[in-house]
C-alpha positions in Angstrom: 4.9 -41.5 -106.4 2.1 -44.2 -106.2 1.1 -45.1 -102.9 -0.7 -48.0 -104.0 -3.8 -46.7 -103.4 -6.5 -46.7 -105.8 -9.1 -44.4 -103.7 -11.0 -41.1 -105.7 -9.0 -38.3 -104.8 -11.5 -35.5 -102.4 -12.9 -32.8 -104.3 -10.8 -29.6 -104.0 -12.7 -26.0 -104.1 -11.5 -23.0 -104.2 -12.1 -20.6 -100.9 -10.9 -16.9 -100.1 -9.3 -16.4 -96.7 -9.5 -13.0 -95.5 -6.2 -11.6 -94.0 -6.0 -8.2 -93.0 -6.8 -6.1 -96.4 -5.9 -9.3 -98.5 -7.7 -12.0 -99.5 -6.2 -15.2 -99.6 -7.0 -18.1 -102.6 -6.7 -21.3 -100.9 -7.9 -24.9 -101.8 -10.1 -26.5 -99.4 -10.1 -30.4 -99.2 -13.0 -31.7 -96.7 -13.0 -35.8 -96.7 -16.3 -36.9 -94.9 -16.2 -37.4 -90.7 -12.7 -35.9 -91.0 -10.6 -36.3 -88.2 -9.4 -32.5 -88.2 -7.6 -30.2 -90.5 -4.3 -29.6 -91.8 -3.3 -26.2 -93.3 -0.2 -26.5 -95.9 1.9 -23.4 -95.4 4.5 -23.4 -98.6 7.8 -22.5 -98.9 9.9 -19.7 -100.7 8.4 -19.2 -104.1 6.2 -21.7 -104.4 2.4 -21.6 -103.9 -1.3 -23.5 -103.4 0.2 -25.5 -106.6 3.4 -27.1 -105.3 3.2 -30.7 -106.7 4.7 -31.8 -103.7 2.6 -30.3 -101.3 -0.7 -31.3 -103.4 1.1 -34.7 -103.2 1.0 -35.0 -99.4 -2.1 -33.3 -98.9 -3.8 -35.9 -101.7 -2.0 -38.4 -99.1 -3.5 -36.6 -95.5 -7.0 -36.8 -97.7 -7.1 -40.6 -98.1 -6.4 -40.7 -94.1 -9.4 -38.7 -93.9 -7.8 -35.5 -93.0 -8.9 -32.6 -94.2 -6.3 -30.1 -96.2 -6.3 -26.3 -96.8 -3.4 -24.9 -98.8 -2.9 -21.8 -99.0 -1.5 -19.0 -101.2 0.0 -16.9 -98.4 0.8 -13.7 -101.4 -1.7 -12.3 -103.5 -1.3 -12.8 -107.7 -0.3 -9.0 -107.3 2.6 -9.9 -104.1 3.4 -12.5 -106.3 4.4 -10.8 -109.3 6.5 -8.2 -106.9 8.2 -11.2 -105.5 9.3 -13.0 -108.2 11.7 -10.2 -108.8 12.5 -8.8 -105.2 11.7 -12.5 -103.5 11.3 -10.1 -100.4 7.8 -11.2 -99.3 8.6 -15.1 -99.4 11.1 -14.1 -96.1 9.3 -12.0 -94.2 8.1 -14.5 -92.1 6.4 -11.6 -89.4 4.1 -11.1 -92.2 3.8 -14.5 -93.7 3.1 -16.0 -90.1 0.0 -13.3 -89.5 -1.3 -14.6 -92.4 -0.9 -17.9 -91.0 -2.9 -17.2 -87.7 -5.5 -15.3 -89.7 -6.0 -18.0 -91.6 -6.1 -20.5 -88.7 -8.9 -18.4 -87.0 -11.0 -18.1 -90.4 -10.4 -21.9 -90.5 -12.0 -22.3 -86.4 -15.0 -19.8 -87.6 -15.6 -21.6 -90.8 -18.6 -23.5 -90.5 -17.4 -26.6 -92.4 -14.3 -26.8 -90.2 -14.7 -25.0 -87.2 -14.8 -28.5 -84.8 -11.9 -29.9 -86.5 -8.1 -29.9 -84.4 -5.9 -28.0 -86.1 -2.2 -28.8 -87.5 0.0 -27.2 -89.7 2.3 -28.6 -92.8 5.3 -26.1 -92.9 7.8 -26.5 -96.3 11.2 -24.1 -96.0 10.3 -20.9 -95.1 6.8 -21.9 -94.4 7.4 -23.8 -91.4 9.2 -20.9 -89.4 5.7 -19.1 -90.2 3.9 -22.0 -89.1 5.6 -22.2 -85.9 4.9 -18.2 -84.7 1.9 -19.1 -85.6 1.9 -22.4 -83.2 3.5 -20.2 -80.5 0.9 -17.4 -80.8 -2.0 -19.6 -81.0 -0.9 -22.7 -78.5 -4.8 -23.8 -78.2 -5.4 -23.8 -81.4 -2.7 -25.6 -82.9 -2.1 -29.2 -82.2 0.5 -30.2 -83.7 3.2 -28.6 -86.6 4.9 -31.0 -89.4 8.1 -29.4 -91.1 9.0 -30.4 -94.7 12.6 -29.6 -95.3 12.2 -26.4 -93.4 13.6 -23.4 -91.9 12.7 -23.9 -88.2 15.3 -21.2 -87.2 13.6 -18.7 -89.2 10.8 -18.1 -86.9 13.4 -15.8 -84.5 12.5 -15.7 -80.5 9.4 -17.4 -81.3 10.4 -21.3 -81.3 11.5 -21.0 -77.6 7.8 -21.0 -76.9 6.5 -23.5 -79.2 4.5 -26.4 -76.8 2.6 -27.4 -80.4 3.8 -31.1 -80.8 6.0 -30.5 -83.7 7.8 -33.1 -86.0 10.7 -32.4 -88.4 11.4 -33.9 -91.2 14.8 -33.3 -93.2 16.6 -35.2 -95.7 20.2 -36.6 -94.9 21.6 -35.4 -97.9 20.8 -31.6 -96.8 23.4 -31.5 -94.7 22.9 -27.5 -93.8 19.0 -27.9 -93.2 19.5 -30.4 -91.2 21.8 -29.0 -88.4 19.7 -26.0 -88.2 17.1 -28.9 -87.4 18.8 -30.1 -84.9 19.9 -26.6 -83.2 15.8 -26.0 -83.6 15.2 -28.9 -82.1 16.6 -28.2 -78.6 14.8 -25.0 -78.0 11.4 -26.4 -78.8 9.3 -27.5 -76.0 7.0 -30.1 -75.5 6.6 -33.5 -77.6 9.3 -32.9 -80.8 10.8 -35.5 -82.7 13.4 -35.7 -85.4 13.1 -37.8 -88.7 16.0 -38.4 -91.6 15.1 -39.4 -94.6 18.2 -41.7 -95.5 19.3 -40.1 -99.2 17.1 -37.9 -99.4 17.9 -33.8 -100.4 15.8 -31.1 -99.8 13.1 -31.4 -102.4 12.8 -35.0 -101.4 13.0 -35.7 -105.2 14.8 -39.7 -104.8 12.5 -42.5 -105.6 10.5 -43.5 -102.4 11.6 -40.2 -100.6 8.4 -38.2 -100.5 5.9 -41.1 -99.7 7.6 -41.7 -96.4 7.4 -37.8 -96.0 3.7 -38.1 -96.4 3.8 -41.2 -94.4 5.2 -39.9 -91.5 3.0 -36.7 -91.7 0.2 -38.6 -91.7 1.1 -40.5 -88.5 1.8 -37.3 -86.6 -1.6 -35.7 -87.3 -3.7 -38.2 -87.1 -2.0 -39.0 -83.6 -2.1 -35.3 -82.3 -5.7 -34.5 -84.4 -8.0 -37.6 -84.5 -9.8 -38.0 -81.6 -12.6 -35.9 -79.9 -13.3 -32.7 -82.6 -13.6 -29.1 -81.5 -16.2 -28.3 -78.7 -19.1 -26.5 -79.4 -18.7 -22.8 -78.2 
């Protein structure tokens, strides 16, 4: 997965979101004069450590985007889940996690003037768009990996968040839920098949044009003007 580019990757630290009585480990990538923020919101059973979300983050970070992914369960919720996997689908409580962590991000004084996006993988994107829908100012735009769009219920009929969804062409199922998402969102929305790809976008090439076409989308919908000062 070598983009050709040479650059130093951004330093990564370690922050703690709060959410409600939990407190969330999330790495924080801040390029200089970045052009806003994107929060990675992973999928079923994965984490902060997915080597494909690090991938496209690494990949926002060279387009001087700034990244926060985030470990939406505690180590304690995680080790519950890996035998019920009940937490990784509820995505009412995975998505207030999601806006809690969105309103941490716009008080944070490192990234509070940055526009906000979201990176949603499988589950993860239903969470990130009831997020988008509950928090339409503060999200500008939503990018779905491979996900579950018609996970996030009621919700995605009021999503005005510029949202782009990418699915492979080899996931046959994931990609006519897409489609049936699709034409309940409002606002911009757009569509993108990766030819051969499957869900993990695991083929040769498959992932880069992912990151590729996430990149585009954010830095269309967050560059610009930053936040105002309150």
């Amino acid at each position: 997965m070598d983009t050709g580019n040479r650059a130093q990757p951004i330093p990564s630290r370690v922050v703690r979101v709060p959410a409600g009585r939990a407190l969330l480990e999330s790495n924080l990538n801040l390029p200089p004069d970045a052009a806003g923020i994107v929060l990675f919101v992973h999928g079923s059973g994965s984490s902060r450590y997915s080597p494909r979300n690090r991938y496209v983050a690494e990949f926002l970070n060279r387009a001087r985007l700034a990244t926060l992914l985030l470990d939406l369960l505690t180590p304690e919720e995680e080790a519950v889940d890996q035998y019920s996997a009940e937490l990784r689908f509820d995505i009412p409580m995975l998505s207030r996690r999601v806006v809690e962590a969105i309103e941490w991000t716009l008080r944070h004084p490192e990234t509070r003037w940055l526009r906000v996006g979201c990176f949603g993988a499988s589950t993860g994107a239903a969470a990130a768009l009831v997020a988008a829908a509950e928090l339409p100012e503060a999200v500008q735009a939503v990018v779905s990996r491979g996900g579950r769009p018609d996970l996030a219920g009621p919700a995605l009929d009021h999503v005005r968040t510029p949202t782009l969804l990418i699915v492979g062409s080899a996931d046959p199922e994931v990609l006519e839920l897409n489609r049936q998402a699709m034409a309940r969102l409002k606002g911009v929305k757009e569509l993108k098949v990766v030819p051969r790809a499957t869900h993990l976008f695991e083929e040769p090439g498959a992932l880069e044009t992912v990151a590729g076409m996430a990149r585009d989308w954010f830095l269309q919908h967050l560059a610009g003007a930053g936040r105002q000062a309150a």
